[in-house]
Every structure is written in C-alpha cells, then in structure tokens.
VEXTI-306131 format. One record per atom (N, C-alpha, C, O): residue in three letters; y, z, x. Coordinates in steps of 0.2 Angstrom, whole numbers, plus 5000, padded with zeros to 4 digits. Layout:
<sites>
ALAYZX;...
</sites>
This chain:
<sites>
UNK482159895407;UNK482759935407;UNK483159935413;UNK482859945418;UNK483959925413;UNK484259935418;UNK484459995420;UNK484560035416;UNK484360015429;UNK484460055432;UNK485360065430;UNK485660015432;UNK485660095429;UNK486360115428;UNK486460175435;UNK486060225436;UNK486960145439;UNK487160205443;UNK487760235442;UNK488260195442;UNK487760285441;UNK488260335437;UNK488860355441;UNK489460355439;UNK488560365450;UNK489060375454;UNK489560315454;UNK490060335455;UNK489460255453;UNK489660175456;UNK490260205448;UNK490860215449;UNK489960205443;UNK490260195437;UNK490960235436;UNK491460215433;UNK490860315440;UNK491360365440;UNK491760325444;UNK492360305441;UNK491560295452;UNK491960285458;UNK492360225456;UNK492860215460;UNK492260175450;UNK492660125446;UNK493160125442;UNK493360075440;UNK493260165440;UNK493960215435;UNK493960285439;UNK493660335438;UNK494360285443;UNK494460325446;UNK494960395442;UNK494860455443;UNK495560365436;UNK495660415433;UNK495660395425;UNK496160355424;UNK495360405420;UNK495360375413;UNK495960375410;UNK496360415410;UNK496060335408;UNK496860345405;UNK496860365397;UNK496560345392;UNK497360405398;UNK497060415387;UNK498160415386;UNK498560415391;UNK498360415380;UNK498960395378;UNK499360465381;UNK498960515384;UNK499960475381;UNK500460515384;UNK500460565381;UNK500760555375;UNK500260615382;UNK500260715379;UNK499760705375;UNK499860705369;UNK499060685377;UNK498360685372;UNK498260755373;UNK498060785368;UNK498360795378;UNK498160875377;UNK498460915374;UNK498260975373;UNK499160875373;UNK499360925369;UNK499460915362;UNK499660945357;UNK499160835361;UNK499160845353;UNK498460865351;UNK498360885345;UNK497960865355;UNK497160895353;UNK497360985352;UNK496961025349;UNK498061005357;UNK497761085357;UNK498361075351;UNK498061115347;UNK498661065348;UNK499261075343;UNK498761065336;UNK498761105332;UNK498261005335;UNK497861005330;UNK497361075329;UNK497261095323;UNK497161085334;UNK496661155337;UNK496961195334;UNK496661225330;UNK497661205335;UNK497961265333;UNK498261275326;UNK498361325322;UNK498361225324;UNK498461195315;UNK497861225311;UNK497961275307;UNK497261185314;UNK496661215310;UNK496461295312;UNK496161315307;UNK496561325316;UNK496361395316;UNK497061435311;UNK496861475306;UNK497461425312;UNK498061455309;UNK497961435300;UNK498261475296;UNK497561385299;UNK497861365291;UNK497061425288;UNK496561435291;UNK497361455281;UNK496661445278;UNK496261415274;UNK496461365272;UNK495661455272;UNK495361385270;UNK495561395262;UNK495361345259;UNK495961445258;UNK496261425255;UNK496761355256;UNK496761305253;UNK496961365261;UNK497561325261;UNK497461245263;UNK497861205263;UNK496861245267;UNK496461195268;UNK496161175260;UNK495961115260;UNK496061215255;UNK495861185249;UNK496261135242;UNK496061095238;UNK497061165246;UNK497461165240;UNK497761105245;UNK498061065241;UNK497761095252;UNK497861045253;UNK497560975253;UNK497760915253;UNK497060985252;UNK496260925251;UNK496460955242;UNK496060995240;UNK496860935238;UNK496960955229;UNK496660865228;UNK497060845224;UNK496260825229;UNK496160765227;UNK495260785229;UNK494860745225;UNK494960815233;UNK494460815233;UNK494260895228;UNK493860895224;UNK494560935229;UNK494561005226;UNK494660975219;UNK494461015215;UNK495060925216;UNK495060925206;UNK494460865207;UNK494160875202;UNK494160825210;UNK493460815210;UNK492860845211;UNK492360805209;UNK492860905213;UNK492260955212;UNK492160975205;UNK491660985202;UNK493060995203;UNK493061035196;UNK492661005190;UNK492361015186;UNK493060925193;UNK492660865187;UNK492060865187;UNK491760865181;UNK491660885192;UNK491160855192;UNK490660925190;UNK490060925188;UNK490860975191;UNK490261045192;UNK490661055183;UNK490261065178;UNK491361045182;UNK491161055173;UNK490861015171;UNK490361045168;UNK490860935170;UNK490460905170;UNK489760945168;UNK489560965162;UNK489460945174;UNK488660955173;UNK488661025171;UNK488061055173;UNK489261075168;UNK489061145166;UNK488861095158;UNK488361085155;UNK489461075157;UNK489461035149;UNK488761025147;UNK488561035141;UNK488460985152;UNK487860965151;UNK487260995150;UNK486760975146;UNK487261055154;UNK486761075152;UNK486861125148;UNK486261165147;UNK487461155144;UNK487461195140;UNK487361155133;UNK487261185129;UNK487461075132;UNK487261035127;UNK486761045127;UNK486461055121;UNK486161035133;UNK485361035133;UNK484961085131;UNK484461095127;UNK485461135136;UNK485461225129;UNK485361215122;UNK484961235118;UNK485861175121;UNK486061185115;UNK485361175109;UNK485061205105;UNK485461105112;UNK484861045109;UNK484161055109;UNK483761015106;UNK483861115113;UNK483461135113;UNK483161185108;UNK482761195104;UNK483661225110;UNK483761285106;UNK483961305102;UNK483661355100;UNK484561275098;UNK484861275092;UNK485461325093;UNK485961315089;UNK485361355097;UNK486061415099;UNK486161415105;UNK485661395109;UNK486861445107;UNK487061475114;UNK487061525116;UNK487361545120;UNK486561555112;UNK486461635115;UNK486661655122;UNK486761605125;UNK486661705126;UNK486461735134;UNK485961735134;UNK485761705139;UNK485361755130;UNK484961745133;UNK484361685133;UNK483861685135;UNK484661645129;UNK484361585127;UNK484261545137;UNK483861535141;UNK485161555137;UNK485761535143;UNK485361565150;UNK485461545155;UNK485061625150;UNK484561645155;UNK484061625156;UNK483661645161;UNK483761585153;UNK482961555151;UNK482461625147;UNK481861625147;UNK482861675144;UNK482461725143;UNK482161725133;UNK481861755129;UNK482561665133;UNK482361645124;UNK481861685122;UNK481961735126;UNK481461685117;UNK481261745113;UNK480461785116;UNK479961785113;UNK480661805122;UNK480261845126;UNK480561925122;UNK481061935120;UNK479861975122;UNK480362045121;UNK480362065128;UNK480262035133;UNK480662135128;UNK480362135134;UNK479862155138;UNK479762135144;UNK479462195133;UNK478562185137;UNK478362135140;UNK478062145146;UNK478562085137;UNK478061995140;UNK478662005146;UNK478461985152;UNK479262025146;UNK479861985152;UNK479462055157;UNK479262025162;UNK479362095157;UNK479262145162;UNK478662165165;UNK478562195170;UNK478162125159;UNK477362075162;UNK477462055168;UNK477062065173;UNK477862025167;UNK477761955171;UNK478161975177;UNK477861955182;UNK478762005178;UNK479161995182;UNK478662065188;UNK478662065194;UNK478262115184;UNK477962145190;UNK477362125197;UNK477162145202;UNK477262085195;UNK476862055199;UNK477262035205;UNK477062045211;UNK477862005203;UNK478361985208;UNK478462025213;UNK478462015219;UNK478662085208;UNK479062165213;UNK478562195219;UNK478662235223;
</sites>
C-alpha cells in the first residue's frame, strides 16, 4: 500500500476551484428546503406521491380480496383477524399479553 502524504497533496492545489457563487447556490438550495414544507415537498414530488397511491391501493385491494376469499365476507371483524372468536377466547388470550 502507498504511503500518501497528505501535506505534499494540500501544498499542490493551493486553492480548489469550484464554479462561480458555489456558496451561494448551496446556501439558496439550504434555504429552499428549510422554508418549503413537506407538504409542499409532497405535492411537488406529485409523480412519485400518485405512485405510492398506486401502489398501497393496490395491495389494500388485495388483501381485502384475500379477506374476502377466505372468508366469504367483509366483515370488521373478520378485517381485524378477529373472525368468529367470542369474546371469552379474544380475552383468553390477550391476557397473558397484558
């Protein structure tokens, strides 16, 4: 492995060159993003935000078909996993939890 000297490499580029008002377009972006919210960062990102919607209806659909298909109904309570428990067995069970 090469020994690299770090002083030699500073004392070689004496001052780095970046394009003309780099600090000022890094603090105007800085201040962009603090200032927007993330509403407003949502509804401007509207091509990734109508891809989430696609996709999370999507797999609601799905699994309210596999509800369905299992079940025969779309009950709530079917829809909680609590299908034909009464409450005794649902209150069985969940004390051990508590």
């Amino acid at each position: 492995m090469k020994n690299i000297d770090l002083e030699k490499l500073m004392k070689q580029q004496d001052s780095p060159e970046f394009r003309p008002f780099f600090s000022t377009r890094v603090l105007a972006k800085m201040e962009r993003y603090q200032n927007t919210p993330i509403i407003g960062i949502l509804i401007a990102n509207r091509l990734f935000f109508k891809r989430y919607i696609y996709i999370a209806s999507f797999c609601l659909l799905l699994l309210l078909g596999f509800s369905f298909y299992q079940e025969g109904n779309l009950s709530l309570d079917h829809l909680l996993g609590l299908g034909g428990y009464t409450d005794d067995e649902i209150l069985n069970y969940v004390n051990p939890l508590i």
